[in-house]
N, C-alpha and C positions, 0 to 999 in steps of 0.2 A: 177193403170193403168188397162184398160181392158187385160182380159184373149184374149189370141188369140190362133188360133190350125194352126199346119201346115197341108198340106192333107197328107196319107198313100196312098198310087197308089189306081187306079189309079188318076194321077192329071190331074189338069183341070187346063186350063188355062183363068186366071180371063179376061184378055184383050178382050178375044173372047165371055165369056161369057156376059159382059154384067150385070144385074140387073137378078133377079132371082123370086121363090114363092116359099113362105116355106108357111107348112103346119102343123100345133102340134092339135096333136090327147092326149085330156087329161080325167080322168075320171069326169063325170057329177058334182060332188061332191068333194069341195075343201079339204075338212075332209076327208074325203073316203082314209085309210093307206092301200098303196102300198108295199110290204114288198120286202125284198132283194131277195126270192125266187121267189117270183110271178114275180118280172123282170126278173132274169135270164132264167127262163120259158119260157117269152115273147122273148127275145133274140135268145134264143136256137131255138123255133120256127119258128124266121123270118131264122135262117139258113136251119132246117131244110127241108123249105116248099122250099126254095131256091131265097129267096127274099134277101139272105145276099150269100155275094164268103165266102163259106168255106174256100177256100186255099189260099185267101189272110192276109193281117194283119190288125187288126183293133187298134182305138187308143181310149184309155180311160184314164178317166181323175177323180182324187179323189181331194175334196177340202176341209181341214178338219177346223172347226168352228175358228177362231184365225187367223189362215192362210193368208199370202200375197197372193201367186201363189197354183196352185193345184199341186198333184203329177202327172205326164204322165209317160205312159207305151204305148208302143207299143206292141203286141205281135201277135199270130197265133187267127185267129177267131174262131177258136177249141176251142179256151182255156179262151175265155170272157166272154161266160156265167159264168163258174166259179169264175173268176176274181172279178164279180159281187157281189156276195157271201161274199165278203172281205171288205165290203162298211159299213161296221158297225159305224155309230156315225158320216157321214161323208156324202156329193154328191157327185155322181159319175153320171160321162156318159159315153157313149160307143159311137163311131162312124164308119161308113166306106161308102165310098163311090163306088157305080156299075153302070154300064151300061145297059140297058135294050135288046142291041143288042146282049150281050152275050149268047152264046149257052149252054141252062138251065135256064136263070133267067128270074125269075118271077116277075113280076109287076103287082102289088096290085092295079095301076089305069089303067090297059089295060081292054079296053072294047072290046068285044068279040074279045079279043086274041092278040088288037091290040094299042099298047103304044100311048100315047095321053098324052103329048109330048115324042116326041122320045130324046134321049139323058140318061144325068145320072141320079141319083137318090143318094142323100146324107142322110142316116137313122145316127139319132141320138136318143139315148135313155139316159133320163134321172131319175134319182129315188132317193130321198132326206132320208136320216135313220138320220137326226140333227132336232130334234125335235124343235128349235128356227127356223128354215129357211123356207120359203115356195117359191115355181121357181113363178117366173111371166115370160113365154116365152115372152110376144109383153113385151118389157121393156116401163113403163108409164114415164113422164117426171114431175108428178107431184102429191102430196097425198092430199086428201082432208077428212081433219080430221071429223069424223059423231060424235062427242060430240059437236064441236063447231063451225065447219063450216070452219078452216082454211085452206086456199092452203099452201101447203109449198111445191119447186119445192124437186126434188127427186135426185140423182146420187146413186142410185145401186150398189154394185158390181156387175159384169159380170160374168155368169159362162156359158162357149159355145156361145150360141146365146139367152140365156135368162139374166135372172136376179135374183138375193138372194136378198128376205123381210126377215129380219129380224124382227119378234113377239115383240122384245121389244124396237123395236123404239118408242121414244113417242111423241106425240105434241107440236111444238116450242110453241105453244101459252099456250094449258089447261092441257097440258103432262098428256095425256089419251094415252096408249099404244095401238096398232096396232089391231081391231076389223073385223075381214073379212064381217061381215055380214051388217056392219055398214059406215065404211070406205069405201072412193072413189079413185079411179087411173083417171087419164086423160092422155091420149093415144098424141103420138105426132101429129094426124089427130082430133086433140078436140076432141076427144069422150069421155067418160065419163062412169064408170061400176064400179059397186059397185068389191072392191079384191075380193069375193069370183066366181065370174065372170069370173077371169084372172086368181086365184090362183088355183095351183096343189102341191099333193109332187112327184108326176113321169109326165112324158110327153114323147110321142114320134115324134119326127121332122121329116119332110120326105120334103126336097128341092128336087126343078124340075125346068126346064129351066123355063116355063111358069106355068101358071094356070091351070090344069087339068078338063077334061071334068065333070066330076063328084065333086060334095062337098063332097061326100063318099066312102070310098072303094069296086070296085065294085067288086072287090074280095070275094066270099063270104070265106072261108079259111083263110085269113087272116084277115078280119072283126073276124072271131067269137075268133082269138085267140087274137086277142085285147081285145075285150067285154070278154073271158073268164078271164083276167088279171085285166084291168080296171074298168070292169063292165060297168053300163052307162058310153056315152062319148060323152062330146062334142069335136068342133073341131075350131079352128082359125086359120082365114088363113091372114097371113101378105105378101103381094106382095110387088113386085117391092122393092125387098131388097137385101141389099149386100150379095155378097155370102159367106158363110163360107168358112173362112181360115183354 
């Protein structure tokens, strides 16, 4: 069954909101290792710059290789960067949900000073240490095998608002095991992209009511503590989606 999250305040209420944009900020390079430290850095930093409530809770979530459901912890946003650090062999994500109207918080797509879309802001970080797994955030509905050409539809595990590839799925037809540079996804809007394209081992989410004026963060401050984390990065943006639970 899919993984579902309840929210940590503040909550939102789905009825009102409506369909959503999320937004994953991942590094250019599907290979490019993410390490346990260099997230919790990234994390620490969206608090410290005050793009994340210090003094609320945030909820993260560990899913370890075998696993039906992930472990959840709720705890103090003090204490998750560290939390992070404990990710050893396993996925974890971190979430919490702010408001842009709050007095101190920063918004990484306000342009000259001024939030574009007004409302919340739901960060999600994600960062893969199971050397079998790789996230596909936009989850594909379908693999298209680059040995022999075969479509074979796909069902995922869910983790958050992504998806777990597992490296050693292999071909219903010539069972050639899973190739990023080789291999194809096809998106539920028919598009088509070779996994390494889609594939990351960390990501970070960032949902907004609508679409942001900007494809980039025009934050420079928080751009460069991405880029100092990720390094290159690309970004995809899935609209008009359900909002996380």
């Amino acid at each position: 069954m899919p993984v579902r999250r309840e929210r940590v305040d503040p909550v939102r209420d789905h009825d009102e909101l409506g369909l959503v944009h999320r937004r994953w900020i991942l590094p250019d390079d599907a290979q490019r290792p993410v390490g346990l430290t260099q997230a919790a850095r990234l994390w620490r930093g969206l608090l410290d710059l005050g793009v994340l409530d210090a003094r609320e809770e945030v909820r993260l979530e560990r899913l370890r290789p075998g696993a039906a459901e992930p472990e959840v912890l709720e705890m103090p946003a003090a204490a998750s960067a560290g939390a992070l650090l404990a990710g050893s062999g396993v996925a974890s994500m971190v979430t919490q949900v702010v408001w842009v109207d709050e007095e101190g918080r920063r918004d990484p797509y306000a342009v000259e000073g001024e939030s574009e879309p007004e409302g919340f802001r739901d960060y999600a970080l994600y960062v893969l240490d199971a050397p079998a797994w790789f996230l596909l955030p936009i989850p594909p509905i379908a693999h298209v095998c680059g040995s022999c050409g075969t479509r074979s539809e796909l069902a995922l595990p869910r983790f958050g608002e992504a998806v777990l590839l597992d490296l050693a799925r292999r071909c219903p037809r010539c069972g050639a095991t899973v190739a990023l540079d080789r291999d194809k996804a096809e998106l539920r809007n028919g598009a088509v992209f070779l996994l390494e394209e889609l594939a990351c081992r960390a990501a970070l989410s960032i949902e907004l009511p609508r679409e942001p004026q900007s494809e980039e963060l025009p934050d420079a401050q928080v751009a460069a503590l991405v880029r100092e984390v990720f390094g290159g990065t690309d970004e995809l943006a899935d609209d008009a989606v359900t909002p996380s639970e």
